[in-house]
C-alpha positions in Angstrom: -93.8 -106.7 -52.8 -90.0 -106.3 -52.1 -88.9 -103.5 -50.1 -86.4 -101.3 -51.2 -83.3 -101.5 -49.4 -82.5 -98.5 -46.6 -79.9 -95.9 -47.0 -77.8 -98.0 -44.1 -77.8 -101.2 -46.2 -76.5 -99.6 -49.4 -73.8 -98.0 -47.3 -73.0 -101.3 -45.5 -72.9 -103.2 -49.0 -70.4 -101.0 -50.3 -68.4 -100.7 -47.1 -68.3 -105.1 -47.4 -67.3 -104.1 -51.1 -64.1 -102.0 -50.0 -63.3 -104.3 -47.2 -62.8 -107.4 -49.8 -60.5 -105.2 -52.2 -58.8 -104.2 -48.6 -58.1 -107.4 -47.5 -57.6 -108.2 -51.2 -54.7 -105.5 -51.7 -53.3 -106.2 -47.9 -52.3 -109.9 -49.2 -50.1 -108.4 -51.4 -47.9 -106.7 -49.0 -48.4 -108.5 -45.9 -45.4 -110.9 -46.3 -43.2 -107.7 -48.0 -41.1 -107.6 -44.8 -39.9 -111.1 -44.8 -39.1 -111.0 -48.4 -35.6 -110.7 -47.4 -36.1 -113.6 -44.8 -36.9 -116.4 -47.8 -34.3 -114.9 -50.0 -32.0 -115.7 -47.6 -33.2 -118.7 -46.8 -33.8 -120.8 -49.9 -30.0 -118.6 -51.2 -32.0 -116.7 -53.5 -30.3 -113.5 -53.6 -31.8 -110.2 -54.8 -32.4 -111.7 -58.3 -34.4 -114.6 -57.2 -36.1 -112.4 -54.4 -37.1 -110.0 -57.9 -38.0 -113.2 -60.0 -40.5 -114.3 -56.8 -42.0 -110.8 -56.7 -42.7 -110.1 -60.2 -44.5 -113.0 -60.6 -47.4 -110.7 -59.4 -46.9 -108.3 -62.3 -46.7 -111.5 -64.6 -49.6 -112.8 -64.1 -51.8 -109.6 -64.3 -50.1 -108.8 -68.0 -51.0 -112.4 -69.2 -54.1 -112.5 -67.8 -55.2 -108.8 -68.3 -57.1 -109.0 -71.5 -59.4 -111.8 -70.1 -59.6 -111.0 -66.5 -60.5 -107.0 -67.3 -64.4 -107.9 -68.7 -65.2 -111.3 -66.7 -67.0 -109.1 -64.0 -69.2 -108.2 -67.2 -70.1 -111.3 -68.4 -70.4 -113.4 -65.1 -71.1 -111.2 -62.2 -69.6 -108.8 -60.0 -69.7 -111.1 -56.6 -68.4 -114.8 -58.5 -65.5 -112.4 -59.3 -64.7 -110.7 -55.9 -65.4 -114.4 -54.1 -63.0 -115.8 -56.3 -60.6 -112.9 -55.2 -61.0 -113.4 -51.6 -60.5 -117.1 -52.2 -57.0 -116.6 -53.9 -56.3 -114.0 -51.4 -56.6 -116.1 -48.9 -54.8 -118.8 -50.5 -51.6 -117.0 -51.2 -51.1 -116.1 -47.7 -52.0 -119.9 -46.4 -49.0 -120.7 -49.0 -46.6 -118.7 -47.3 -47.6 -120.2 -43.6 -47.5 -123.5 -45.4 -43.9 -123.2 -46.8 -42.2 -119.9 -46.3 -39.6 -119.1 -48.8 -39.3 -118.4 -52.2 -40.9 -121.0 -54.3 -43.7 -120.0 -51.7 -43.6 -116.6 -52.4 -43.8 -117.4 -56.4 -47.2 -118.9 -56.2 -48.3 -116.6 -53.7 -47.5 -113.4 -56.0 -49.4 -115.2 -58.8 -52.4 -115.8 -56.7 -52.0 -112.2 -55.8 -51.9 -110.8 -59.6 -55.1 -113.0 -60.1 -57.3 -112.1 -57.2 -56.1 -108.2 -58.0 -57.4 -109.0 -62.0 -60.5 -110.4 -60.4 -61.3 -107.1 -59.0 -59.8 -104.2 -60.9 -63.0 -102.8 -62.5 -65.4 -105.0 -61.2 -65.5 -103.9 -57.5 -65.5 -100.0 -57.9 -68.5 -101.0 -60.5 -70.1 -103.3 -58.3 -70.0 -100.5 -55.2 -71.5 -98.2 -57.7 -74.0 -99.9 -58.9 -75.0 -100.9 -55.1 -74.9 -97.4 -54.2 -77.3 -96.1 -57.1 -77.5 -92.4 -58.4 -74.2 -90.4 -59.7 -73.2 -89.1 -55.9 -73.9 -92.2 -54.5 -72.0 -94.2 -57.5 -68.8 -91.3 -57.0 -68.7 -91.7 -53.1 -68.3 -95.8 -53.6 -65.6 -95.3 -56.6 -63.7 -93.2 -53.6 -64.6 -96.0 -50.8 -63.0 -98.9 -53.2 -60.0 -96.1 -54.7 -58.8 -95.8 -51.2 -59.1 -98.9 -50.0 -57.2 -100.1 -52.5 -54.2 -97.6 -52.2 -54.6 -97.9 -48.8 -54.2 -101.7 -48.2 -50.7 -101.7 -50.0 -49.3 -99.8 -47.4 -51.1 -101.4 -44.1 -50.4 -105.2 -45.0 -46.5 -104.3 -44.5 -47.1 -101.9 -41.5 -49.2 -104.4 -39.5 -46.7 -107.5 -40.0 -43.9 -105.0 -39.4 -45.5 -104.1 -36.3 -46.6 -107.5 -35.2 -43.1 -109.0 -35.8 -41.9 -106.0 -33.2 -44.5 -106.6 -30.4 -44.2 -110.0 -30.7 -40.8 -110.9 -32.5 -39.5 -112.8 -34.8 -42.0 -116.2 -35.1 -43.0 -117.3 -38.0 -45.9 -116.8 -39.4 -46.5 -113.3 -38.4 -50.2 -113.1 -36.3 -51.0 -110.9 -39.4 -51.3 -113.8 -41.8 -53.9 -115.6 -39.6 -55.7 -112.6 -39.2 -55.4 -112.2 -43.1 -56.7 -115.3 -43.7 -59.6 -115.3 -41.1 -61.0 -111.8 -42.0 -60.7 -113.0 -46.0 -63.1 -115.7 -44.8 -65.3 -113.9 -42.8 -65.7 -111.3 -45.8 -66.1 -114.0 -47.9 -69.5 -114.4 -46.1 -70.9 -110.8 -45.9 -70.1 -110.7 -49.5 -71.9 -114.0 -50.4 -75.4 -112.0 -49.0 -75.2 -109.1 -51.5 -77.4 -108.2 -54.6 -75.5 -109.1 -57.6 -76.7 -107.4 -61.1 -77.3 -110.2 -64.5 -74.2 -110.6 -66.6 -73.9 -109.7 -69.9 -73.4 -112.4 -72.3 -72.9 -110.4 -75.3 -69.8 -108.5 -73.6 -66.4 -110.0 -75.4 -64.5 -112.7 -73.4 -60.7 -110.3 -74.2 -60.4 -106.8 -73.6 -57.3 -106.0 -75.3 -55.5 -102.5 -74.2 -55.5 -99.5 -76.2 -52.9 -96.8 -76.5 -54.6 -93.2 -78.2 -52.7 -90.8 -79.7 -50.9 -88.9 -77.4 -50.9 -91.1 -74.5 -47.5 -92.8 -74.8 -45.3 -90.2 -73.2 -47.4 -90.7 -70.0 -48.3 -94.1 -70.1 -44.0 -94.9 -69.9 -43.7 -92.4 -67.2 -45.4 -95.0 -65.6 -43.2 -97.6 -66.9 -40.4 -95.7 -65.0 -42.5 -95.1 -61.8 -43.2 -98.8 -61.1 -40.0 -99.7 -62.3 -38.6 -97.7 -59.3 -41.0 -98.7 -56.8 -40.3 -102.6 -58.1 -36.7 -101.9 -57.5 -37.4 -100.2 -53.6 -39.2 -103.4 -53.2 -36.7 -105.6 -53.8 -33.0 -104.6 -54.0 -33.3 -102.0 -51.8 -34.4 -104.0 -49.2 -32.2 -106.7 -49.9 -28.5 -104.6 -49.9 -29.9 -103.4 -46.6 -30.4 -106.3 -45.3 -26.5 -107.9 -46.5 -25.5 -104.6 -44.9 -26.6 -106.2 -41.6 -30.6 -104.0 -41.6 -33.3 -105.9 -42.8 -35.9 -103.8 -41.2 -35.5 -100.2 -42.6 -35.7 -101.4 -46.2 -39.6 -102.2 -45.5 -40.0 -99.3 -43.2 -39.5 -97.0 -46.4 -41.8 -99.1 -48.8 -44.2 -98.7 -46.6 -43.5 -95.1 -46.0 -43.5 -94.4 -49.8 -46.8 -95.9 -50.4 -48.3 -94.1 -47.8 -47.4 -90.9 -49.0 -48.2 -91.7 -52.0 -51.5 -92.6 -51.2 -51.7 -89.2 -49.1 -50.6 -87.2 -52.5 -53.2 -89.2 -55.2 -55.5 -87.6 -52.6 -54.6 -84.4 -52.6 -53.6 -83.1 -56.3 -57.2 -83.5 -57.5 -57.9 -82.3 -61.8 -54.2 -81.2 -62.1 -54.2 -81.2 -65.9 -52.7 -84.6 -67.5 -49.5 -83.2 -69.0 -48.5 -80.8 -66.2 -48.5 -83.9 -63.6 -46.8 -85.6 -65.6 -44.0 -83.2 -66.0 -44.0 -82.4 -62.4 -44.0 -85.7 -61.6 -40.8 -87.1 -63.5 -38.4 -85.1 -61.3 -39.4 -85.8 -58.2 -39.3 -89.6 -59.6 -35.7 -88.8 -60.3 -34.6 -86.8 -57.3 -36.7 -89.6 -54.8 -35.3 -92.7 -56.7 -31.3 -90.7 -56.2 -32.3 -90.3 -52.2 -33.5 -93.8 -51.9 -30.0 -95.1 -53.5 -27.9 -92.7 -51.3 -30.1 -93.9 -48.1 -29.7 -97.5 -49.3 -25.8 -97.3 -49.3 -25.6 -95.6 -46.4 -28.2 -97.3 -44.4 -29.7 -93.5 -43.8 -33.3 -93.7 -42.5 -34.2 -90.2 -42.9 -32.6 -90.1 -46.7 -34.5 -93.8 -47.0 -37.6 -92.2 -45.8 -37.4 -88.7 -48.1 -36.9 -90.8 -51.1 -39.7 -93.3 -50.3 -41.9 -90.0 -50.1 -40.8 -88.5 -53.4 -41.1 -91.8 -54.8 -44.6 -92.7 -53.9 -45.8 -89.2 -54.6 -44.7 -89.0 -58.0 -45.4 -93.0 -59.2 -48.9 -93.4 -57.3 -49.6 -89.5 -57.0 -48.1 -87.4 -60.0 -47.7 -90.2 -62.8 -50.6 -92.2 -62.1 -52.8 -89.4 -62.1 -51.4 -88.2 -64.9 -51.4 -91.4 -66.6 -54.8 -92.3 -66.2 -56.2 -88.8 -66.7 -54.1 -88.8 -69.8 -55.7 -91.9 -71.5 -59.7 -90.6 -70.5 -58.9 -87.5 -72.2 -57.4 -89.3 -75.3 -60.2 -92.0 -75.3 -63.9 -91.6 -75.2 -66.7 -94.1 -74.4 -66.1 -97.6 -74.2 -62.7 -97.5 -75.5 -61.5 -95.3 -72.1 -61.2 -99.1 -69.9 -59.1 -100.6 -72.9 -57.2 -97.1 -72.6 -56.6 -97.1 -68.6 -55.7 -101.3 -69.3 -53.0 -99.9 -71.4 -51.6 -97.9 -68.7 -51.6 -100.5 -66.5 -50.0 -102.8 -68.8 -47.5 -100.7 -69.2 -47.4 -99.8 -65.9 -46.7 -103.4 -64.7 -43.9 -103.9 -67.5 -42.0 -101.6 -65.4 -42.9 -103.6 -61.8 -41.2 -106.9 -64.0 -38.3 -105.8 -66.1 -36.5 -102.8 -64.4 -36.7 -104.5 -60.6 -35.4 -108.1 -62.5 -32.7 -106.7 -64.2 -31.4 -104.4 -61.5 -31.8 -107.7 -59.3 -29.3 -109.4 -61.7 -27.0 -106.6 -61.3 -27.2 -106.8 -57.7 -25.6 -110.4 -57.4 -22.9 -109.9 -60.3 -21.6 -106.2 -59.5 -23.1 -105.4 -55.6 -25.3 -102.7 -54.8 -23.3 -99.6 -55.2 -22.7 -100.0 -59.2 -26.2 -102.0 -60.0 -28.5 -99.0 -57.8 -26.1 -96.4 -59.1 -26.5 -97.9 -62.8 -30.1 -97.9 -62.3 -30.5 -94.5 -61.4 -28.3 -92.8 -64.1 -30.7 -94.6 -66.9 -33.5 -93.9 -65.1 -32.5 -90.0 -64.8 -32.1 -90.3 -68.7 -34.9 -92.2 -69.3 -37.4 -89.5 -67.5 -35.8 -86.7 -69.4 -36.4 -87.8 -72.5 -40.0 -88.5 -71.9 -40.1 -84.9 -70.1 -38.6 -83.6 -73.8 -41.6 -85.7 -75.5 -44.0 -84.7 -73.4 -43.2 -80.7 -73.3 -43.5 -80.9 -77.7 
């Protein structure tokens, strides 16, 4: 008769759960502050450095609809191996050949392994953890590991490459790519649950009534944190600093990350509405810090910025589209938001890119910010009816 596993091996299999989306989230950053490095080197300039990054955000909106239920119908662990795999992968590309063709694929490796594991991890460490508590402890274990990865994959190369200089690659890649192996392993031992074969190969997004005011609030938070990710960093770095534009992306996520803790069941609407100025007033400190090469101002922004597109208008997103929704129609809901969502990481941080190289930093961030100040107004207007 099988014994039934101890309260120290459930807690262990959900910890090896939120270490693979970790490690799984940390590729995404790891490389963010020598973005600047292969733009400069392949003579990409900020628009080819924003065509390189959003190929992330690309991938996950084509793949979305088919990605979002394969955890369903083949298993929770095929789905987070496979994520580790590509993980590890998309770093070994960028040891391989660093620059931007490099960076491409390794952004759409990136957007797959993060597809892989959307749903399917928190509902795997859940399920592991058994009982409503247990299941709402994991959800937390897997929420903050992946908030929490997007910040630390930049801070640890940043910190490697100032112990230890320049070199390329970065220690942090092999340690990336070692600890996605050795994860890889500990994952391969856990209980997996039978798929569902009846569950539908597409789940297509779904936008209730009510929900688009806050689901483009989102549009306009990514698009700023897209645009901090790459022109920021890269008119700082023509200005003669490449290190402070990463210093503030990895500022604003942290904060960020720190706020989505800390607002808890503000109602939907209200953090929305709070959240659109402080998107506005964060994104005019960034561009201010940017064309003065300011690191306090850079560093305010990047924490009204993070607050307000992964606290204030996430939250309110999300919480938004559950209200809105009910049953099995709230994932196709909160897939909505995130398609939206990652609109704004491709088209805003492109185009402002474009602007970059044909009218300089001043006019293309300063253009970018005066729609964007008009743009969250009238969705403040739309959401106050």
């Amino acid at each position: 008769m099988p014994q039934t596993p101890g309260v120290s091996a459930i807690g262990g299999a959900v910890l090896a759960v939120g270490g693979a989306v970790f490690a799984i989230g940390f590729s995404t950053t790891l490389a963010m502050p020598l973005f600047t490095t292969y733009a400069a080197r392949d003579g990409g300039g900020a628009s080819g450095l924003a065509a390189a990054f959003i190929a992330y955000a690309a991938t996950l909106i084509v793949t979305a609809p088919l990605l979002g239920g394969l955890s369903d119908r083949i298993g929770r662990k095929p789905c987070v191996l496979a994520a580790l795999l590509l993980a590890g992968l998309s770093t070994l590309a960028l040891v391989v050949a660093p620059g931007l063709v490099a960076l491409g694929v390794a952004r759409m490796l990136q957007g797959l392994a993060i597809g892989l594991v959307a749903g399917g991890a928190t509902a795997w460490a859940a399920e592991l953890a058994g009982g409503p508590e247990a299941g709402r402890q994991a959800a937390r274990v897997t929420a903050f590991a992946t908030a929490g990865s997007y910040g630390a994959g930049a801070l640890f190369t940043l910190f490697a490459l100032w112990l230890l200089g320049d070199s390329e690659p970065p220690v942090t890649f092999w340690l990336h790519i070692a600890g996605c192996a050795l994860l890889a392993i500990v994952v391969l031992r856990l209980p997996d649950r039978r798929p569902h074969e009846r569950v539908a190969w597409l789940r297509v997004p779904a936008f209730p009534r009510g929900t688009v005011a806050g689901s483009f609030g989102m549009f306009a938070a990514w698009g700023v944190t897209g645009v901090t990710i790459t022109s920021v960093p890269s008119a700082l770095a023509a200005a003669g600093y490449p290190r402070l534009g990463p210093i503030a992306v990895c500022f604003m996520i942290l904060a960020g990350t720190a706020v989505q803790q800390a607002i808890g069941r503000l109602p939907a609407r209200r953090s929305s509405l709070i959240g659109l100025p402080v998107l506005v007033a964060g994104a005019g400190l960034v561009v201010v810090g940017t064309l003065t090469a300011f690191l306090p101002l850079l560093l305010a922004g990047g924490a009204l910025v993070g607050s307000a597109a992964y606290g204030f208008l996430f939250v309110g997103a999300l919480a938004g589209a559950s209200e809105a929704a009910s049953g099995e129609d709230r994932a196709r809901a909160a897939a909505g938001v995130f398609l939206i969502a990652h609109l704004g990481f491709c088209v805003p941080p492109l185009l402002t890119g474009l602007a970059v190289d044909a009218f300089g930093p001043a006019v293309a961030l300063g253009g970018f910010w005066g729609l964007l100040a008009l743009f969250c107004g009238l969705l403040a207007l739309r959401l106050r009816r």
